[in-house]
C-alpha positions in Angstrom: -24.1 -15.7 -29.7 -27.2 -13.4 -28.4 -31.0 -14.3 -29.1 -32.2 -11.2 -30.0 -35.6 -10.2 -27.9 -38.3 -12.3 -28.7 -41.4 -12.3 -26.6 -43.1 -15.4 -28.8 -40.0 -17.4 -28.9 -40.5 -21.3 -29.0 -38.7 -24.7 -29.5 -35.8 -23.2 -27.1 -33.8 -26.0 -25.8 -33.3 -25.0 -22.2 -30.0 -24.8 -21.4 -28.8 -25.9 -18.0 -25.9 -23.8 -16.4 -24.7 -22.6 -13.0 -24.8 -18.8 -12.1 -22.3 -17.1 -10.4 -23.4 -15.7 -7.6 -20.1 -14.4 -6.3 -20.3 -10.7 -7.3 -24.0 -10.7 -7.8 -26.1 -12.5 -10.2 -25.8 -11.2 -13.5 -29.1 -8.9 -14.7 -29.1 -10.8 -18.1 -28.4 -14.6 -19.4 -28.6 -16.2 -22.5 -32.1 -16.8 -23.0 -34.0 -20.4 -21.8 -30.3 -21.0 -19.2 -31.9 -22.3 -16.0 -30.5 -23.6 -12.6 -32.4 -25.7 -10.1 -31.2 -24.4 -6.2 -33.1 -25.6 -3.3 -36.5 -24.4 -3.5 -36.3 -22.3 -6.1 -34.8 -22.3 -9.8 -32.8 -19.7 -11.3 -34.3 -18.8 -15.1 -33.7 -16.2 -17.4 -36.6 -15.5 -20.1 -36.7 -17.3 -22.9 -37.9 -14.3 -24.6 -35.2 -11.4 -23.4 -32.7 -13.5 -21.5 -33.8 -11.1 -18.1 -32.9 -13.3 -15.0 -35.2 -14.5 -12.6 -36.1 -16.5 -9.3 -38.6 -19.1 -9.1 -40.1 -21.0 -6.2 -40.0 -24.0 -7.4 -39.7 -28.3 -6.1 -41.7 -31.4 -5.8 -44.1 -31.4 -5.1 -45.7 -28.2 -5.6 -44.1 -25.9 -3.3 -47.7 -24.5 -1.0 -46.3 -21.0 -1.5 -47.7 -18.8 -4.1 -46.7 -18.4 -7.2 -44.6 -21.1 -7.3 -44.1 -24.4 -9.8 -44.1 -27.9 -10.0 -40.8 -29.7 -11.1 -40.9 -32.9 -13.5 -38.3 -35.3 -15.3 -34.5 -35.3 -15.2 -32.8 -32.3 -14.1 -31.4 -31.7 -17.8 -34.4 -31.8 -19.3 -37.5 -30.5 -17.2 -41.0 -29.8 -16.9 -42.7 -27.0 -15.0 -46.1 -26.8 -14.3 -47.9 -24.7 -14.8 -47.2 -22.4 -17.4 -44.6 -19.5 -17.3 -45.6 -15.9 -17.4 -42.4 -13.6 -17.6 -43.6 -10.5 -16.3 -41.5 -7.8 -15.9 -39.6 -8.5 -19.2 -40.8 -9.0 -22.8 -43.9 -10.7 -21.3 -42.9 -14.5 -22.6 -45.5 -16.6 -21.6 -45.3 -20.1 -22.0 -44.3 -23.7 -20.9 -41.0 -25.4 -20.6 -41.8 -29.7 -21.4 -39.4 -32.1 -21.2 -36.4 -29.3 -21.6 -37.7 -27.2 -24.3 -39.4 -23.7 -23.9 -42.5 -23.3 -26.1 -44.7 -20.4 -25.9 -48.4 -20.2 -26.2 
């Protein structure tokens, strides 16, 4: 089933999955899937489902923009907050697995 677009979406569960990277990674996801690599996570928008890399660990990776990762792999926290651009323009925070925009 496909969110429809939804650039105030909130209470998303985030979704962990692995993309397939094989042929390419795929322009569009179902929206709030993430997957934590090495440095970086994987996420498509919670709003539009658009795909997108992150520099992300823990700590704080030193490069900018980049984000703080928290808690269990299934269910994490980034910090700071996450501005889609880009896309719809989501804009909010993903706490303890769950996508909630501001």
């Amino acid at each position: 089933m496909k969110l429809a677009v939804d650039a105030k979406r909130t209470n998303l569960k985030a979704t962990p999955t692995v993309f397939d990277s094989e042929e390419g990674f795929p322009e569009f996801a179902e929206p709030g899937s993430f997957e934590i690599r090495k440095g970086m996570v994987m996420m498509a928008c919670p709003g539009c489902g658009r795909l997108s890399g992150m520099t992300a660990g823990y700590p704080k990776p030193g490069r900018s923009p980049s984000w703080e990762i928290s808690g269990p792999p299934e269910a994490p926290t980034f910090s700071p907050s996450i501005n889609c651009v880009g896309c719809c323009g989501w804009h909010g925070y993903l706490q303890n697995g769950v996508f909630n925009s501001c």
